[in-house]
KOLGU-4560 file (N, C-alpha, C; in nm, 3 decimals, padded with zeros to 5 digits):
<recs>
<n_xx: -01.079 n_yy: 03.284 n_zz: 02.224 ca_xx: -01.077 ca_yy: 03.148 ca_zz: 02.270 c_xx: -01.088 c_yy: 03.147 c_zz: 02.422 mol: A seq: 1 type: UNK>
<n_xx: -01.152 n_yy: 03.062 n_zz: 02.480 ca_xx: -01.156 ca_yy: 03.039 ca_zz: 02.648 c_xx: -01.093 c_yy: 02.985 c_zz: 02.683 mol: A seq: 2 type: UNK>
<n_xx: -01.025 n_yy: 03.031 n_zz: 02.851 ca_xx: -00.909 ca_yy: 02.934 ca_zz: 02.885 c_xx: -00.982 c_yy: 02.793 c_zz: 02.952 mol: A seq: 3 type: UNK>
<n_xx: -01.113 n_yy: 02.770 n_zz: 02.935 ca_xx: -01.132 ca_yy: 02.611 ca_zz: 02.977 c_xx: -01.289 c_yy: 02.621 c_zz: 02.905 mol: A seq: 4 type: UNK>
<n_xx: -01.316 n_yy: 02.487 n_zz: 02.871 ca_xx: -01.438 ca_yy: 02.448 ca_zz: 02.783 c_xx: -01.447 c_yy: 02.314 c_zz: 02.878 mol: A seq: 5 type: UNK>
<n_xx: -01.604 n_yy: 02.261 n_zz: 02.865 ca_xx: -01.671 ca_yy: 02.223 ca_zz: 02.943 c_xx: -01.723 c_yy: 02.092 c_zz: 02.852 mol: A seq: 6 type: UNK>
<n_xx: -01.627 n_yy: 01.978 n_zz: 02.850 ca_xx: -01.669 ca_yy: 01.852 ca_zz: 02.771 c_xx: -01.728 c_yy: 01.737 c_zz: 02.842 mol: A seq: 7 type: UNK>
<n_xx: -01.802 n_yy: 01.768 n_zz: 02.950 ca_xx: -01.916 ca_yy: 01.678 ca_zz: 03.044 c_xx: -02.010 c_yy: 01.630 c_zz: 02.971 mol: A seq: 8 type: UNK>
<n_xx: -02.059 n_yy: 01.693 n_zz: 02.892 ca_xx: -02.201 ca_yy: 01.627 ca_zz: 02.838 c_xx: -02.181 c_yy: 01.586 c_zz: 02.726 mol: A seq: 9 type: UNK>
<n_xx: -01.993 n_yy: 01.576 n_zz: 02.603 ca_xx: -02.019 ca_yy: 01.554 ca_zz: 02.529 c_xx: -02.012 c_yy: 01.400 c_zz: 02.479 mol: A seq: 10 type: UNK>
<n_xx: -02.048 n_yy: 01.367 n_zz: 02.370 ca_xx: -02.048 ca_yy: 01.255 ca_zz: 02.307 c_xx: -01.952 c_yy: 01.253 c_zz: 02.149 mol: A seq: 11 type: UNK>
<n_xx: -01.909 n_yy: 01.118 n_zz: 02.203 ca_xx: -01.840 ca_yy: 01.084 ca_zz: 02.100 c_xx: -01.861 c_yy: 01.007 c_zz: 01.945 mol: A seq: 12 type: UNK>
<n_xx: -01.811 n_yy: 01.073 n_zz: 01.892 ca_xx: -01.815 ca_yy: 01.066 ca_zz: 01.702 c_xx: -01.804 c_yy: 00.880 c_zz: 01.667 mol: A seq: 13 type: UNK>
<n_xx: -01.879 n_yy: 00.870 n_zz: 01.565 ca_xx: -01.816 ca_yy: 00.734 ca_zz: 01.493 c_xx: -01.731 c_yy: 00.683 c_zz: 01.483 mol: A seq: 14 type: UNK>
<n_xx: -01.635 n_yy: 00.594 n_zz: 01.514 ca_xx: -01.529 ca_yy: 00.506 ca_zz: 01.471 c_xx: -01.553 c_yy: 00.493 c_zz: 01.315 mol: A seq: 15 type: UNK>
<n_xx: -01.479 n_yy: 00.573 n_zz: 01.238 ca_xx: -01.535 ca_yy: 00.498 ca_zz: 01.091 c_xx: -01.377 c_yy: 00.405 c_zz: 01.071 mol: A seq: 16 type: UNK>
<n_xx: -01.444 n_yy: 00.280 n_zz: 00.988 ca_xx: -01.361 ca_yy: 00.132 ca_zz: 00.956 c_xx: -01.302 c_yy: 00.157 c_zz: 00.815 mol: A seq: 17 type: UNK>
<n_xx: -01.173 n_yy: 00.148 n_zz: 00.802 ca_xx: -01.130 ca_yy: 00.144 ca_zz: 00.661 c_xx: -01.091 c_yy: 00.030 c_zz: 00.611 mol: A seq: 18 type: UNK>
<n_xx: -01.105 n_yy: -00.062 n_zz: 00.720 ca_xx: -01.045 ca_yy: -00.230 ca_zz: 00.632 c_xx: -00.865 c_yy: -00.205 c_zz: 00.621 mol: A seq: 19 type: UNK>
<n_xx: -00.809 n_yy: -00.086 n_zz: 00.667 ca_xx: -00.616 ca_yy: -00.071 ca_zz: 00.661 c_xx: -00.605 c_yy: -00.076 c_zz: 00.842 mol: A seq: 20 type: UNK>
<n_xx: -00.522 n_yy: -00.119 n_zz: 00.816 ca_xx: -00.456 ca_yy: -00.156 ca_zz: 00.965 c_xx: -00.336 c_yy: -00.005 c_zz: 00.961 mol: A seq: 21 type: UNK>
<n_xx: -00.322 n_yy: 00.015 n_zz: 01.108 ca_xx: -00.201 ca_yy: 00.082 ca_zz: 01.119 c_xx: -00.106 c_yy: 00.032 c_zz: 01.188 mol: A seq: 22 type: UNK>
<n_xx: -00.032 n_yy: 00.059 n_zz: 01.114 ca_xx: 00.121 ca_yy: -00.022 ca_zz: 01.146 c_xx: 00.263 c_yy: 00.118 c_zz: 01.170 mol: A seq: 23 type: UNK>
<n_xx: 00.356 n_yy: 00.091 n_zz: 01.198 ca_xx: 00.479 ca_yy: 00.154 ca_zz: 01.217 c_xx: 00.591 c_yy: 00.135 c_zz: 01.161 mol: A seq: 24 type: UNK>
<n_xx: 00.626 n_yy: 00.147 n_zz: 01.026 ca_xx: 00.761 ca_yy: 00.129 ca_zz: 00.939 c_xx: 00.850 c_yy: 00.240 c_zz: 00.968 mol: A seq: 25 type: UNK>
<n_xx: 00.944 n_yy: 00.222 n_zz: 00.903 ca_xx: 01.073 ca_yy: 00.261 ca_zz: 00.922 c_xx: 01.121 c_yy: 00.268 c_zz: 00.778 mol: A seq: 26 type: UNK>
<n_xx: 01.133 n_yy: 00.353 n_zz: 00.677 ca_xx: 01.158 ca_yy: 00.411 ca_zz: 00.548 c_xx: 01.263 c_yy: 00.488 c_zz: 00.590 mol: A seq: 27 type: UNK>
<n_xx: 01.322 n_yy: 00.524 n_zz: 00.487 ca_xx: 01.439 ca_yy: 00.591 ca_zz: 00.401 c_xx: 01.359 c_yy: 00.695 c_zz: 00.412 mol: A seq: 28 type: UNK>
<n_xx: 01.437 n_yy: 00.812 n_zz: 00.480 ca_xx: 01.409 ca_yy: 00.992 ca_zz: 00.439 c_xx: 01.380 c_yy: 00.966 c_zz: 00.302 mol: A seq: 29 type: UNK>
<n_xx: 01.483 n_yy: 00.941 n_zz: 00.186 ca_xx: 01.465 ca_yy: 01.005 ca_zz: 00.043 c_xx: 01.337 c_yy: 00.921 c_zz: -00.002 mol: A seq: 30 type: UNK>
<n_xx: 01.319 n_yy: 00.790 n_zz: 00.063 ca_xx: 01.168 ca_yy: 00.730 ca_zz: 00.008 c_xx: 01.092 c_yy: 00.789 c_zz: 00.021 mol: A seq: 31 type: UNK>
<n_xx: 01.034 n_yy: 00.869 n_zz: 00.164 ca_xx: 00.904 ca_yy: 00.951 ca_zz: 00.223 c_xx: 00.910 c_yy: 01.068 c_zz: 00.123 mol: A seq: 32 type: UNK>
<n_xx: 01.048 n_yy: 01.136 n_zz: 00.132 ca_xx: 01.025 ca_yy: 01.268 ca_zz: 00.051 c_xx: 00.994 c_yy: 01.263 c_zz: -00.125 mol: A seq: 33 type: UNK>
<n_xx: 01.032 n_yy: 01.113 n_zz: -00.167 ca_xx: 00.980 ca_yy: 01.135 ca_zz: -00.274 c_xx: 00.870 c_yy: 01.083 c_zz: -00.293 mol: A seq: 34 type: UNK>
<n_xx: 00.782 n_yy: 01.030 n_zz: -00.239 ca_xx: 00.641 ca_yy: 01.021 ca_zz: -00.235 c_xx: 00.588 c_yy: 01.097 c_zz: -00.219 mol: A seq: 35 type: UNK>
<n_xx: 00.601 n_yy: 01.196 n_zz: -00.070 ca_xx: 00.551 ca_yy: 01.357 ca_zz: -00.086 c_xx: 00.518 c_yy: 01.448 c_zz: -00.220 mol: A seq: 36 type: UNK>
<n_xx: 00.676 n_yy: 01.433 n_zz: -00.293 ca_xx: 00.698 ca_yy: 01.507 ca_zz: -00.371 c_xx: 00.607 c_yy: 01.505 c_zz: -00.510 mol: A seq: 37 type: UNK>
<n_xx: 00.554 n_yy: 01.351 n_zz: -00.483 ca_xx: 00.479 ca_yy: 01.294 ca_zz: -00.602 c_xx: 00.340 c_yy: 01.349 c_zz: -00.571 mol: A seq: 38 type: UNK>
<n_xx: 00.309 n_yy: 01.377 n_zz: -00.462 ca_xx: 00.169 ca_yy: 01.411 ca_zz: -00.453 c_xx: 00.179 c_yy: 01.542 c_zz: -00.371 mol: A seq: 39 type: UNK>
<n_xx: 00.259 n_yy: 01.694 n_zz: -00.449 ca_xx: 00.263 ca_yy: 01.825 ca_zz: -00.376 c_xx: 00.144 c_yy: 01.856 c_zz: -00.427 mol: A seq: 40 type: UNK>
<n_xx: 00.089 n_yy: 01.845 n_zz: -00.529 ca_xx: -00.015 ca_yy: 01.942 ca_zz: -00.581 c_xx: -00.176 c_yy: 01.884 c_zz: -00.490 mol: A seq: 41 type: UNK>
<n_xx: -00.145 n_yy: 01.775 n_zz: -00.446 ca_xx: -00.282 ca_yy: 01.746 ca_zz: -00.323 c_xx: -00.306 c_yy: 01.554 c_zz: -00.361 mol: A seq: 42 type: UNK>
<n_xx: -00.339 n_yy: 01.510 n_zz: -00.238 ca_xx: -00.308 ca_yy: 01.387 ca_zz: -00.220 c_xx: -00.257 c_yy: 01.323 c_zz: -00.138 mol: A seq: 43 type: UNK>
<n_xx: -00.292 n_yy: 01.192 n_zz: -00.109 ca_xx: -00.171 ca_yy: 01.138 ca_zz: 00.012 c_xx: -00.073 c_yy: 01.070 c_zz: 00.024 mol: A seq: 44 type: UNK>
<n_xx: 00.046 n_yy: 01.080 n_zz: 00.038 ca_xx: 00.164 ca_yy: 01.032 ca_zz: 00.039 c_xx: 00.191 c_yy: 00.886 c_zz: 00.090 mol: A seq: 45 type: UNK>
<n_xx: 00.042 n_yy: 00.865 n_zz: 00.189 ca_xx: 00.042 ca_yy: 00.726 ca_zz: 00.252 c_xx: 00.010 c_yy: 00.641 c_zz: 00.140 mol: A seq: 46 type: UNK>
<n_xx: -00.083 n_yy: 00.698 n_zz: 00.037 ca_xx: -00.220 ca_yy: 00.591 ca_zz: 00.008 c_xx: -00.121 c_yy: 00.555 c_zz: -00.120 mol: A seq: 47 type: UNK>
<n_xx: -00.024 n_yy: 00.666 n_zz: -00.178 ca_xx: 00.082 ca_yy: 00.648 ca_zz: -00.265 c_xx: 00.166 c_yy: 00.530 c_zz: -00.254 mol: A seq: 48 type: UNK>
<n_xx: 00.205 n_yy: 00.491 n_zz: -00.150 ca_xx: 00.263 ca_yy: 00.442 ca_zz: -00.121 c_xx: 00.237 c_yy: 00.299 c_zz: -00.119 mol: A seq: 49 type: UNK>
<n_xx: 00.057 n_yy: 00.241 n_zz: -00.028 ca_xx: 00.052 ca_yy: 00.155 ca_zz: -00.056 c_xx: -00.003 c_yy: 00.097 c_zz: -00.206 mol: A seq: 50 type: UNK>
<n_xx: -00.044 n_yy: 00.215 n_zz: -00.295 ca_xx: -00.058 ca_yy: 00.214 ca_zz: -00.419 c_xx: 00.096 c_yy: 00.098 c_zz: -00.472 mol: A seq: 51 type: UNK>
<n_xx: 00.189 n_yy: 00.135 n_zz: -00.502 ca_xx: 00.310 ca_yy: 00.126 ca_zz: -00.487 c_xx: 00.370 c_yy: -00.058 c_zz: -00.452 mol: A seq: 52 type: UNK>
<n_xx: 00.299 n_yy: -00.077 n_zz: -00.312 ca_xx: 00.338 ca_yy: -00.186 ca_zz: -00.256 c_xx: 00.241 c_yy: -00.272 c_zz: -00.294 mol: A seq: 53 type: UNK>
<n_xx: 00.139 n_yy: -00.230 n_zz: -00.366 ca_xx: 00.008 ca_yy: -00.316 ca_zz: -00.398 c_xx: 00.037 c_yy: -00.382 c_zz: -00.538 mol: A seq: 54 type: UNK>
<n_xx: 00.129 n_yy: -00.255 n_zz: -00.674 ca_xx: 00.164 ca_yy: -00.281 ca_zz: -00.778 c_xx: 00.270 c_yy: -00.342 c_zz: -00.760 mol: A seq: 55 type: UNK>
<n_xx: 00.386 n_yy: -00.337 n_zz: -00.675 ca_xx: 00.469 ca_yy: -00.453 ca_zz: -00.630 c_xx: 00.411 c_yy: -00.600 c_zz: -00.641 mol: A seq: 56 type: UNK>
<n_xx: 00.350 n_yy: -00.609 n_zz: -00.564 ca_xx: 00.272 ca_yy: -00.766 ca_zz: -00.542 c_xx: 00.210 c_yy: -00.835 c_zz: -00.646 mol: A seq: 57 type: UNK>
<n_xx: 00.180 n_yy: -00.716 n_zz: -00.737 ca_xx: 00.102 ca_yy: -00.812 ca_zz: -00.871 c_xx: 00.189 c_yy: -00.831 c_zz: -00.930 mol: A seq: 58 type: UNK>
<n_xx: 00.283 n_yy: -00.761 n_zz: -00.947 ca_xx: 00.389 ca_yy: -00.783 ca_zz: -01.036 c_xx: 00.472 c_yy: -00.894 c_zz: -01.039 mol: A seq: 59 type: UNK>
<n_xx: 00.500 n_yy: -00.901 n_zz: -00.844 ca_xx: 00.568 ca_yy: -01.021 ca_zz: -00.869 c_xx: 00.496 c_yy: -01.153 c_zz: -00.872 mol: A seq: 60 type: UNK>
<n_xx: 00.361 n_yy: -01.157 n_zz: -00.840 ca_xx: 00.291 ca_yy: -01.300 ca_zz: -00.868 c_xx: 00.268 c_yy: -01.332 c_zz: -01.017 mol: A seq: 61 type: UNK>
<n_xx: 00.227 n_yy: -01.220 n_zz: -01.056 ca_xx: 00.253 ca_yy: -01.201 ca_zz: -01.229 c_xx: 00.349 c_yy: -01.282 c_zz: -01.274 mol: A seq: 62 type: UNK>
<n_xx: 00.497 n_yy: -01.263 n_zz: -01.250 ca_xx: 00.595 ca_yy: -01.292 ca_zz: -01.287 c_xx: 00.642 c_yy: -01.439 c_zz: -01.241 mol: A seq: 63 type: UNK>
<n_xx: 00.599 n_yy: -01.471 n_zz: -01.083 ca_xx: 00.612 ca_yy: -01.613 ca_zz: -01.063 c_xx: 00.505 c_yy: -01.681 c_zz: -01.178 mol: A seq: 64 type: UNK>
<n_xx: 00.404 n_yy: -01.648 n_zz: -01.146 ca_xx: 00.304 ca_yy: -01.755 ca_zz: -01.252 c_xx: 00.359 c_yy: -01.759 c_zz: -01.380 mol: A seq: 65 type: UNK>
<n_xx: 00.433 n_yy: -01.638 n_zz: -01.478 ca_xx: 00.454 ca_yy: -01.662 ca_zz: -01.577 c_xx: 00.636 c_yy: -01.760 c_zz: -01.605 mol: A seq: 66 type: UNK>
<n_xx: 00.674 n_yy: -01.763 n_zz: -01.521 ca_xx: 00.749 ca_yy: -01.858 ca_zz: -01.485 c_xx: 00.749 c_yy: -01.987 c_zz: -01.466 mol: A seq: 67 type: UNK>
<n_xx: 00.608 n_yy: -01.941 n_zz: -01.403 ca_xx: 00.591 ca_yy: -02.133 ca_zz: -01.387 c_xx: 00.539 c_yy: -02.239 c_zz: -01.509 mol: A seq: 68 type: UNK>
<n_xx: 00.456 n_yy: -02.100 n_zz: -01.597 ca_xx: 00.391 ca_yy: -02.173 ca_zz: -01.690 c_xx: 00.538 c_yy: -02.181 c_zz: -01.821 mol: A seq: 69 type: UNK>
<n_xx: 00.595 n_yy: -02.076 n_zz: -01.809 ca_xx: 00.703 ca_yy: -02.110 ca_zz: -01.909 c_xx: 00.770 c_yy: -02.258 c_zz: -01.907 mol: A seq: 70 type: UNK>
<n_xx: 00.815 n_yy: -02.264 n_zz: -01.781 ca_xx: 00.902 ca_yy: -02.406 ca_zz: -01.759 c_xx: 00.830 c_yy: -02.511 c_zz: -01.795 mol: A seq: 71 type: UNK>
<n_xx: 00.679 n_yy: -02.497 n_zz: -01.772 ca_xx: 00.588 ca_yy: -02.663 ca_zz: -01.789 c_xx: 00.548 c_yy: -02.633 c_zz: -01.905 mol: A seq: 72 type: UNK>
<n_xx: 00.531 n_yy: -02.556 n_zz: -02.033 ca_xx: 00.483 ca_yy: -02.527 ca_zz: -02.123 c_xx: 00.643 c_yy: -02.617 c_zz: -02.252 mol: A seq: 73 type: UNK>
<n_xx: 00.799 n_yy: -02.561 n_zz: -02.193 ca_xx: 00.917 ca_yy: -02.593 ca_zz: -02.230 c_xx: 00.871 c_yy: -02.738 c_zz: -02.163 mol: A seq: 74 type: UNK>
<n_xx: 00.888 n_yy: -02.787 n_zz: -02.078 ca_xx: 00.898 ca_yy: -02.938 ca_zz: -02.030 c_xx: 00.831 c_yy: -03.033 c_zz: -02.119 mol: A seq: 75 type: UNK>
<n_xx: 00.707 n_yy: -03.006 n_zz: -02.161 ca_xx: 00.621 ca_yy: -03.048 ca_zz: -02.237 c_xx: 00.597 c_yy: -03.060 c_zz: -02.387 mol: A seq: 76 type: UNK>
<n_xx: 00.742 n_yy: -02.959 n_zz: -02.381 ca_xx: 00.759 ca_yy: -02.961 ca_zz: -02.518 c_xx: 00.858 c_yy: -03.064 c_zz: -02.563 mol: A seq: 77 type: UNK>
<n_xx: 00.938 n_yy: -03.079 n_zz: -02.462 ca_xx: 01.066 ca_yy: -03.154 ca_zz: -02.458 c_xx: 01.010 c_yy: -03.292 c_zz: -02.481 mol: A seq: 78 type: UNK>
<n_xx: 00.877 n_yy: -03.304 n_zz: -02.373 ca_xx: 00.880 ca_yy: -03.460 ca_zz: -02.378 c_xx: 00.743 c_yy: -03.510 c_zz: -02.551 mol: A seq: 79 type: UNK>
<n_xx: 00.704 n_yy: -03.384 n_zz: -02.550 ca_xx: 00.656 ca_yy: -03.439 ca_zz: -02.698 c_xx: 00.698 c_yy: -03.435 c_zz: -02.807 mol: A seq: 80 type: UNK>
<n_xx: 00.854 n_yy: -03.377 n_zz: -02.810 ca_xx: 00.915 ca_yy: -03.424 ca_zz: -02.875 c_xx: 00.960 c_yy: -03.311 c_zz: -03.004 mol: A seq: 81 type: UNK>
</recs>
């Protein structure tokens, strides 16, 4: 290896766009390590994760909507009697 290299003429690589923002959270040690742990054999622990927070979100809109339709589905029953 050389103790100095000569980056005058070079040019710089693509910006490639992933459509994810980076951000800075603050997790639980045992959260990170068990996401790791979920993907030792190869994989990323990030993408796990928002895997994770993505199935969160359906779940709970899932669950509001089926809530909502329960109550007006019961209401409607009430008033027809």
């Amino acid at each position: 290896m050389r103790g100095e290299y000569d980056f005058s003429h070079a040019e710089s690589g693509p910006v490639i766009k992933t459509g994810k923002e980076r951000i800075t959270i603050r997790l639980d040690p045992d959260i990170i390590q068990w996401f790791r742990d979920q993907v030792a054999g190869g994989g990323n622990y990030q993408t796990l994760i928002n895997e994770a927070l993505q199935e969160y979100i359906r779940h709970k809109q899932g669950t509001d909507l089926e809530s909502t339709l329960r109550r007006v589905v019961r209401e409607e029953l009430r008033q027809a009697g």
